[in-house]
C-alpha positions as CSV (number, residue, x, y, z in Angstrom):
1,X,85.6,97.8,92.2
2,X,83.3,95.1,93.6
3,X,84.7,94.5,96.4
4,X,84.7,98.6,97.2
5,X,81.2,98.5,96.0
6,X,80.5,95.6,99.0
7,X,82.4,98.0,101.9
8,X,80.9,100.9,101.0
9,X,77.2,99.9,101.0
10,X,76.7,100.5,97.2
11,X,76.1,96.8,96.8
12,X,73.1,95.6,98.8
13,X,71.7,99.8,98.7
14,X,68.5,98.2,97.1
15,X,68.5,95.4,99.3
16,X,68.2,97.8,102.6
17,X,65.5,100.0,100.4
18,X,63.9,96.3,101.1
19,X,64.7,95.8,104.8
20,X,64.5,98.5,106.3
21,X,63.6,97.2,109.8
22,X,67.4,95.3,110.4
23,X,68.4,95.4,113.6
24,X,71.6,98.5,113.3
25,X,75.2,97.5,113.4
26,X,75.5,99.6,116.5
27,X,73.6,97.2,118.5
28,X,74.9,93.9,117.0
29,X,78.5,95.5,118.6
30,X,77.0,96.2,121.8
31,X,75.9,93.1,122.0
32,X,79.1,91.4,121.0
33,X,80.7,93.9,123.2
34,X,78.6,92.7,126.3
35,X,78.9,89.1,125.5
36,X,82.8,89.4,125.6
37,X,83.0,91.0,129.2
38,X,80.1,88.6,130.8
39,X,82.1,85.4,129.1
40,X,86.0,86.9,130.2
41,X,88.0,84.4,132.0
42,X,91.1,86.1,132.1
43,X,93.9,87.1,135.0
44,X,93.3,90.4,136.2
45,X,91.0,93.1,135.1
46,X,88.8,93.0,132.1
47,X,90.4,95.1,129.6
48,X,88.1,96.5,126.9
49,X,89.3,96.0,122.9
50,X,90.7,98.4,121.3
51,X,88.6,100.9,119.6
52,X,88.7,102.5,115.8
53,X,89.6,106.2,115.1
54,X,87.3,107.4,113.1
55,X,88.3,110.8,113.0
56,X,88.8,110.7,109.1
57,X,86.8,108.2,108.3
58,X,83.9,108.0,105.3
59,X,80.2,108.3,106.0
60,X,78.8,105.5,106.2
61,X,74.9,103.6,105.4
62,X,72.5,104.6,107.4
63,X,72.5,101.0,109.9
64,X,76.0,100.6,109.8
65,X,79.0,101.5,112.0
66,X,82.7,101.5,112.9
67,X,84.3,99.1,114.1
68,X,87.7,98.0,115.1
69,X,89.3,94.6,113.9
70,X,90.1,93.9,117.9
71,X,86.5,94.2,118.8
72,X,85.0,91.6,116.7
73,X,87.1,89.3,117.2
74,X,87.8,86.9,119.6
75,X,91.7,86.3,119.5
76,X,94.3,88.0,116.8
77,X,97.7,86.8,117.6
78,X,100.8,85.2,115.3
79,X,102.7,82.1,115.0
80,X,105.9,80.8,115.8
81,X,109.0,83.1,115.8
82,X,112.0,80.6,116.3
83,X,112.3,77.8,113.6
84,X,111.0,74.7,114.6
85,X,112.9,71.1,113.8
86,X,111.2,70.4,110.2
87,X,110.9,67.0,109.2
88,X,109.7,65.1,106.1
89,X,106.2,64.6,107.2
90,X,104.2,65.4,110.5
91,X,101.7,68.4,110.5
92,X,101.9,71.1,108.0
93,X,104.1,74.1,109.1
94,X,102.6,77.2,107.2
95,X,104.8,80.6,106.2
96,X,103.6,83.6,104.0
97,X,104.7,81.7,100.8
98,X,101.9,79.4,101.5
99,X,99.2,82.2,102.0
100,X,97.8,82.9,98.7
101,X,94.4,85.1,97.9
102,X,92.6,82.1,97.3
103,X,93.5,80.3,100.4
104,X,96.5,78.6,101.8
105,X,98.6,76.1,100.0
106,X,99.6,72.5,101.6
107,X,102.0,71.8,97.9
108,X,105.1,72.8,99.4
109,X,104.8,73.2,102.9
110,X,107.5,72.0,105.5
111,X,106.4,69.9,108.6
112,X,106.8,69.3,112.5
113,X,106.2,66.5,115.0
114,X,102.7,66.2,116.3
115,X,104.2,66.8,119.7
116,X,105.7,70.2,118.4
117,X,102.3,71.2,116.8
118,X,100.0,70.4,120.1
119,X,102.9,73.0,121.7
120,X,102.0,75.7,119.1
121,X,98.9,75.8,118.7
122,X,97.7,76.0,122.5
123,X,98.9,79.5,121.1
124,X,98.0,79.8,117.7
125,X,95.1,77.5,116.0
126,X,94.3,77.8,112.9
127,X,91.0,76.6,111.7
128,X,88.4,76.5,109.0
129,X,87.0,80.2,108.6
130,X,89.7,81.6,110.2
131,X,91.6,85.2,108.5
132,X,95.1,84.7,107.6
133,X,97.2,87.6,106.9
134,X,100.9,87.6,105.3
135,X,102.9,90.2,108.2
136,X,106.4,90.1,106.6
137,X,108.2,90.1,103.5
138,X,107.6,91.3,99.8
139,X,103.4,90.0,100.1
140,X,103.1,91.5,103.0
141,X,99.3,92.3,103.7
142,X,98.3,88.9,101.4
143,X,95.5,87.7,102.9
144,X,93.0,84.9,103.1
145,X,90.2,82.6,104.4
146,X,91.5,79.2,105.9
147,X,89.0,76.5,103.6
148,X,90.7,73.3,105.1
149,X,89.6,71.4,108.1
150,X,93.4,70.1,108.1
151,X,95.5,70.5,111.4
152,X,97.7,72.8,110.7
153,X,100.6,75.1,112.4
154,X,101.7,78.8,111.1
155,X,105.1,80.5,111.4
156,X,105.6,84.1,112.5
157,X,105.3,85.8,109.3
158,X,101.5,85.5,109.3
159,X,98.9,86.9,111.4
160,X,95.7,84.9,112.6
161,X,92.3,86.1,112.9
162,X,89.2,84.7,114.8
163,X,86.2,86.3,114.4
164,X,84.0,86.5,116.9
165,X,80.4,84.9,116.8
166,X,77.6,87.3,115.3
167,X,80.1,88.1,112.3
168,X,80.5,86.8,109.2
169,X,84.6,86.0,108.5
170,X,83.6,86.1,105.0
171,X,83.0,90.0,105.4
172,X,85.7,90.9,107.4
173,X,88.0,89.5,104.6
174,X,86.3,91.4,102.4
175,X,86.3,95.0,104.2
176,X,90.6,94.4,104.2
177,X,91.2,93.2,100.7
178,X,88.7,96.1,99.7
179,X,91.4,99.5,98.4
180,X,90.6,101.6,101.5
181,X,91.3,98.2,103.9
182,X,94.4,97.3,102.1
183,X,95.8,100.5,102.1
184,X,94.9,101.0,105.8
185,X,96.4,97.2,106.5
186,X,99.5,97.9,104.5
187,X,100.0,101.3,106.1
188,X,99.9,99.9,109.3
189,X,103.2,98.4,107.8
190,X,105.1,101.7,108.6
191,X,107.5,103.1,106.4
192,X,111.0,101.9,107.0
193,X,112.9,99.2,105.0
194,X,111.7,96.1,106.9
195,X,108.0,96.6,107.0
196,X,106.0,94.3,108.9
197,X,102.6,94.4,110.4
198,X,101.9,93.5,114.0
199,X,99.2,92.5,115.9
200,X,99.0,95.4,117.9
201,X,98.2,97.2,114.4
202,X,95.8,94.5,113.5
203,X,94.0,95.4,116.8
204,X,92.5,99.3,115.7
205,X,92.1,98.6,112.5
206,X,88.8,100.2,111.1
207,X,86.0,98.0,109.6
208,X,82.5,99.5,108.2
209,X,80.3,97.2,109.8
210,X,76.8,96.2,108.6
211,X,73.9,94.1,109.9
212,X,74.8,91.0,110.3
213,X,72.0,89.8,107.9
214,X,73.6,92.6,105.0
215,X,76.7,90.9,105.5
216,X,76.0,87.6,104.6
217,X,73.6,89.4,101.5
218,X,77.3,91.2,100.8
219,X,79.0,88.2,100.8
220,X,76.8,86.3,98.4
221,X,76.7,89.7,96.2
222,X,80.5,89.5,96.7
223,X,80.8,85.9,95.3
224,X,78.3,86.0,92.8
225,X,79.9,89.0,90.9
226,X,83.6,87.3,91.4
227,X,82.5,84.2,90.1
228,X,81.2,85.6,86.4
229,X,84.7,88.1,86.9
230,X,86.3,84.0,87.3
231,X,84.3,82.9,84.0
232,X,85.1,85.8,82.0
233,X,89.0,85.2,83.0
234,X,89.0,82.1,82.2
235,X,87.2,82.9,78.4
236,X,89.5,86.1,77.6
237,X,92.6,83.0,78.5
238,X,91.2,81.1,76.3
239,X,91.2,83.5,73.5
240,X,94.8,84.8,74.0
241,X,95.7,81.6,73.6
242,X,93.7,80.4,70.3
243,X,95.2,84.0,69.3
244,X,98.8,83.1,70.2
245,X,98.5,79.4,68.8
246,X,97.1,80.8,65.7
247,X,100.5,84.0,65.6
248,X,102.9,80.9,65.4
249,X,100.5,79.0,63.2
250,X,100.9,81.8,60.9
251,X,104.5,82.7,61.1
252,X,105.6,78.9,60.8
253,X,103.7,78.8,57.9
254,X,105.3,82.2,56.1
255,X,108.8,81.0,57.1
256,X,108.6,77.6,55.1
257,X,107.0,79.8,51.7
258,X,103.2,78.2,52.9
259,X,101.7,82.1,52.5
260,X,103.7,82.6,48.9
261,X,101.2,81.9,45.6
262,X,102.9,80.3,43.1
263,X,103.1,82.5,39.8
């Protein structure tokens, strides 16, 4: 609910009742847009992202705009696709098992030679801020923020986002763990047996995109209102377990004749 709330504007509505002189989405894109061809170093011909269909897509707040994943970012690619030679230590070799909603997971990770990891990552980098997304197997669509400054590689099972300058990562997260994001991520998937996501479906995916200075007020909405959903968590655990300790308090008690009065 909150983070729908967040992607569809309901979130920060008072805030724009307060701002309402923010410079639109539509020209933060141009200008990203602009940036990208000026700063191209590629072979041959500048070739222009891909762009969102947003044929059935919602209304959205007035500032705000479409967007598609390809055009605020600045590379979207995979990792490996062979199996590497693992080792018993080296730099951490990430799969999908290690991408978790809260971030990824070094506990159980396998490992290559640093020569190895130079090799793949002049391809695929990973860094701090960076969007990880799960592309095969039973969590497929997983996704999450990269939190560690640690060198690390990924396999071909997950998907790697870097978001361009001018955009908050944070938000982008946001808009495809939100139900209308997922559902479009995981769709993406196809239907058959073997789903998987590829970049190629990565690149037009849709993204609401606000000002950049309502996405960082989304993203500190977003946190504050997960944090207290974290607390209350934590308390109701709590409670089910006082209630559970106190259930086999209760029975151990009635089977050794504590609950029976003497006459």
């Amino acid at each position: 609910a909150v983070l729908k709330a967040a992607v569809e504007g309901k979130l920060t509505e008072d805030w724009r009742k307060q701002h309402p002189n923010v410079e639109p989405a539509s020209k933060l894109l141009e200008r990203i847009l602009a940036e990208r061809r000026a700063t191209w170093i590629g072979r041959g011909k500048y070739k222009e992202p891909a762009e969102p269909d947003t044929s059935n897509l919602p209304e959205l707040p007035a500032g705000w705009d479409w967007c598609a994943v390809d055009q605020v970012s600045r590379k979207i690619t995979d990792g490996e696709h062979i199996s590497p030679t693992c080792r018993s230590a080296g730099v951490p070799l990430l799969s999908a098992k290690d991408v978790r909603e809260s971030g990824a997971l070094f506990d159980e990770v396998k490992y290559v030679s640093p020569e190895d990891a130079k090799r793949f990552r002049m391809r695929c980098d990973p860094d701090r801020n960076d969007i990880l997304i799960v592309s095969r197997g039973a969590t497929i669509g997983r996704s999450c923020l990269v939190k560690s400054d640690q060198s690390f590689c990924l396999m071909g099972s997950v998907i790697l986002i870097k978001v361009t300058g001018g955009i908050t990562a944070q938000y982008v997260l946001t808009a495809l763990k939100s139900v209308s994001g997922a559902k479009r991520l995981v769709g993406a998937s196809g239907s058959t047996a073997q789903q998987a996501i590829y970049i190629q479906d990565i690149r037009s995916l849709p993204v609401p995109l606000p000002p950049m200075v309502e996405q960082e007020q989304i993203v500190a909405e977003v946190e504050s209102r997960l944090s207290v959903i974290d607390d209350l968590e934590a308390v109701v655990q709590a409670n089910l377990t006082r209630a559970d300790r106190l259930r086999q308090s209760v029975l151990s008690r009635a089977f050794s004749g504590q609950l029976v009065t003497a006459k």
